[in-house]
N, C-alpha and C positions, 0 to 999 in steps of 0.2 A: 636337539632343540627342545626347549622347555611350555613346558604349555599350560599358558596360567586358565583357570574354570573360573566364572562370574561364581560369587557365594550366592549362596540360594537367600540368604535375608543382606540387608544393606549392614555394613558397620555400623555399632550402635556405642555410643559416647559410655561410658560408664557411668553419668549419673540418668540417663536415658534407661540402663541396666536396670538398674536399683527402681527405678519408678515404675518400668515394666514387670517384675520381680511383684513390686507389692502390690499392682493391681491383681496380678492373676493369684495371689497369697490368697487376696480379699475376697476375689470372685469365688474361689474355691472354697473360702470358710461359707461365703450365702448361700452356696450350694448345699452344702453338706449339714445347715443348720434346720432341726426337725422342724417339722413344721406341725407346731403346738395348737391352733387351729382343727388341723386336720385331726389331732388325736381327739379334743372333743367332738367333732363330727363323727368320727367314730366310736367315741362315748354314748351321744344322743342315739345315734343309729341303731347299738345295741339294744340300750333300753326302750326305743320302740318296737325292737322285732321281740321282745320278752313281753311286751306287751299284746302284740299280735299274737304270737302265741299261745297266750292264757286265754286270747279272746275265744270264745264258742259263736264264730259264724266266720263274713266275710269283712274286710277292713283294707281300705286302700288311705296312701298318706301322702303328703306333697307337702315340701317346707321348702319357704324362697325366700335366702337371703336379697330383700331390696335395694344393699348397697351393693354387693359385688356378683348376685347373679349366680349365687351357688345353692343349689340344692340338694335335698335329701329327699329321697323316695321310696316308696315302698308300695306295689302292687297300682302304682301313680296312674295307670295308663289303663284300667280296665274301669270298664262301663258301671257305674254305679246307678239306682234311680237317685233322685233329686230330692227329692220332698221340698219345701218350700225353700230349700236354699237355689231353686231357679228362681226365684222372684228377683235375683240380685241382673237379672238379666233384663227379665222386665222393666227394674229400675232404672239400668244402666238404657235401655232403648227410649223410656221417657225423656230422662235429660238428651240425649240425643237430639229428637224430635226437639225438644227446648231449642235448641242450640241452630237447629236446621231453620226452624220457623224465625228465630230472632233475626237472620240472613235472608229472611225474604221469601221464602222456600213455603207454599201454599199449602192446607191440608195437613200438615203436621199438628199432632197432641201437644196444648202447652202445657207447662205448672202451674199456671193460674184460670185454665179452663173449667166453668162450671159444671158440678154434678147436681142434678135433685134427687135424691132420694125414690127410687124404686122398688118396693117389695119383691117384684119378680126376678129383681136379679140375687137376692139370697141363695146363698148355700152351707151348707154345714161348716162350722168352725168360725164364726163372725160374729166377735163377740163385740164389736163395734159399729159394724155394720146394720145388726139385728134393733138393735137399740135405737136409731132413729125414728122421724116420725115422717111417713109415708107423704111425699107430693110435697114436702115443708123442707124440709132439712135440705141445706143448697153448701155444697163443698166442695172444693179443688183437687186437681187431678195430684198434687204436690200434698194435700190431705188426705184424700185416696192411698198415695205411697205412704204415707206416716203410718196410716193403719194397716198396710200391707209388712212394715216393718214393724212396730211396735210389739203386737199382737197378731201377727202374720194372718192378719184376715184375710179369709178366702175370696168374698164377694168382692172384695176394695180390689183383691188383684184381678178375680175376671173381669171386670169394669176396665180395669187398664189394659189386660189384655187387647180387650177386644178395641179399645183407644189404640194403644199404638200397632196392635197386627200383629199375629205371630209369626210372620212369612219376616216382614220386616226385622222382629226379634232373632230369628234366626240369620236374615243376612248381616243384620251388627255382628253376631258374632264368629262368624263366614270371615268378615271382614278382619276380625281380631285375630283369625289362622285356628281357629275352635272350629275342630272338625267332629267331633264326636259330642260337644255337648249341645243339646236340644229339644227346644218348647215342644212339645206335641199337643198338648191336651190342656182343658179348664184344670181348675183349680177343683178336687172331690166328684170328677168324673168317672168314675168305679168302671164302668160301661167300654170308655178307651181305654182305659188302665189294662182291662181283663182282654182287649186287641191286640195288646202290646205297644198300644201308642201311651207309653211311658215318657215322662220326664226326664230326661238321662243327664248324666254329665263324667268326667272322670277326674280326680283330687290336682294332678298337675293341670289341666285345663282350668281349671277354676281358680287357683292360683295365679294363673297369666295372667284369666279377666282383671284381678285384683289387682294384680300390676300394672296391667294394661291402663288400668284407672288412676293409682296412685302416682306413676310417671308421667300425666298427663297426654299418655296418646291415644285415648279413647274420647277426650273432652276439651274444651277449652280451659283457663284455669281456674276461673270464678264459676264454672259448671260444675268442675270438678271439685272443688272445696266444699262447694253447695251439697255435691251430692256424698261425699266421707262425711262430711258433717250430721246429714241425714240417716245414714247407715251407721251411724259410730250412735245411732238411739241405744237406749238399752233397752233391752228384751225378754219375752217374757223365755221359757226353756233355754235359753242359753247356755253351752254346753264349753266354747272356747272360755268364757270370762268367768266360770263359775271357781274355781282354784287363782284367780291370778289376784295380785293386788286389788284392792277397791279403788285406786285409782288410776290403774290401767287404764290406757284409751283402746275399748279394741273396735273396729268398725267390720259389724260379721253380717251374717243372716246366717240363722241355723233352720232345720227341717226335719219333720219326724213322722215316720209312716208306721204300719203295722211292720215290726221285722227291721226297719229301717231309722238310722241317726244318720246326721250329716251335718255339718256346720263347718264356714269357709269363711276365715277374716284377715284383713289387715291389722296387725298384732301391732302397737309403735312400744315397744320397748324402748327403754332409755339409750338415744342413741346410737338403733339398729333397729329399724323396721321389717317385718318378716311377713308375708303373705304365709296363712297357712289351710289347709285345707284335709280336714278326714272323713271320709265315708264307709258309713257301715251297709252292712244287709246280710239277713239271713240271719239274725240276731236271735236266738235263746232267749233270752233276755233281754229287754231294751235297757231297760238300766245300768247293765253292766256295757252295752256299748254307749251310752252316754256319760259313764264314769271313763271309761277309756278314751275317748275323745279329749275328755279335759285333762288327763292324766296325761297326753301329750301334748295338750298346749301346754300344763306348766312346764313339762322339760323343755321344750321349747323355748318359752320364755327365760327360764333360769338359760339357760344355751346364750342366748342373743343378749341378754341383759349383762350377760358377762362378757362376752364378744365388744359391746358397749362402750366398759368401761376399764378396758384394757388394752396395753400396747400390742403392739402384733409377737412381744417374747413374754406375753404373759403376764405383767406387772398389771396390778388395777391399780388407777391413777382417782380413781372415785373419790369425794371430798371426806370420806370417813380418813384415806387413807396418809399411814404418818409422814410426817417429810424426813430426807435424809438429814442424820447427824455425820454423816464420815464424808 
């Protein structure tokens, strides 16, 4: 007696063959086609660790591609202090409080709330602030931030501080999943400093916030445009925008202590946006961590600017570029 077995696959027509045949041809060439992307990543990569390298202290990096969510890191996840690129915090919990208050929401700090001018709240480093004239000068809390970002005056930000709270600036960004970066202390407080109630933050945390803001889940979207617009000031020390084009859009806050560089921005490269963020300390020399800093925004930027303007097999399609004759 004979005994026929079911086949393990159904009968398949022969032009059924042929079509099954070339998808899996096709699947198997995307598979096996390098991925030219990733060698630049591992280009950039390099020339940041040759950079770390040469550096004479500590240096942590964090680069976030904004379209697809891929990064580069380098020592991303250790505690850096701050210097005045916390104030991007403070800025970010003001619109906040905007946002809370427009919805009804009582006791919140606006951008159009008045300040008058008080001597006593001076502190070192206000070169803006110092220059009013005492009981006269009446300015906003959205004026306040301009001269907290412009010329990262000290006095304009403890004014805001103590406006929007630093309990509250820490839960915004609790809330954003920033678990290690935070406000502790005024702004040229020596006294907490030497406690250890440090400003802290870490290069990929600071990148998120960036994001966090640029994707609009941090803000509504005219808060948020309000507030890159305000941040995208130019500045004085500026360490990401000093090598890039002049007409670069970068929207940063940078910060500079004894021993200490830092500066964290939204980089918009020509069609590829990139959150970037580097922190120094322990610095030898500050200068040479503020030539390193910008030394890897421009690779950076060159990175993304050509990402940009190129097919995903490498072709730059850019308006310089010729059209085919074959």
């Amino acid at each position: 007696m004979s005994v026929h077995r079911r086949a393990a696959f159904p009968a398949l027509a022969p032009v059924s063959i042929v079509i099954l045949l070339i998808a899996l041809a096709g699947a198997g060439a995307r598979a096996a086609e390098p991925g030219k992307p990733d060698l630049l990543w591992q280009k950039l990569d390099s020339r940041i660790a040759a950079i770390d390298d040469g550096f004479d202290g500590a240096l942590g990096v964090a680069i976030l591609d904004l379209e697809d969510g891929r990064e580069l890191v380098r020592n991303a996840d250790q505690v850096f202090p701050t210097a005045s690129t916390i104030k991007l915090a403070i800025l970010l919990e003001l619109y906040r409080q905007e946002q809370q208050g427009r919805a009804g929401q009582a006791g919140k700090a606006r951008l159009a709330d008045p300040y008058v001018f008080d001597p006593k709240d001076l502190v070192g480093d206000s070169q803006i602030m110092a220059g009013l004239t005492p009981g006269l000068t009446r300015v906003t809390n959205r004026d306040l931030a301009q001269f907290m970002l412009a010329v990262s005056d000290n006095s304009a930000s403890n004014v805001l501080q103590d406006r929007v709270g630093i309990d509250n600036v820490n839960a915004t960004l609790r809330a954003l999943g920033l678990q290690k970066t935070q406000l502790r202390r005024k702004m040229m407080d020596v006294a907490a400093a030497r406690r250890g109630d440090e400003n802290v933050a870490t290069p990929r945390e600071l990148t998120r916030l960036l994001a966090a803001i640029q994707r609009g889940k941090a803000l509504e979207p005219d808060l948020t445009k309000a507030l890159l617009e305000q941040l995208a000031t130019r500045k004085e020390k500026s360490t990401i925008p000093l090598l890039l084009p002049d007409d670069a859009r970068v929207a940063n806050k940078p910060g500079s202590l004894e021993g200490v560089r830092s500066d964290a921005a939204i980089v918009y490269a020509p069609g590829r946006p990139f959150a970037l963020c580097v922190m120094t300390a322990y610095a030898r020399d500050e200068r040479a961590a503020e030539q390193a800093i910008s030394e890897i925004a421009l690779l950076a930027w060159r990175h993304f600017e050509t990402l940009g303007k190129a097919t995903p097999y490498g072709r730059t399609l850019g308006p310089a570029a010729p059209a085919d004759t074959h």
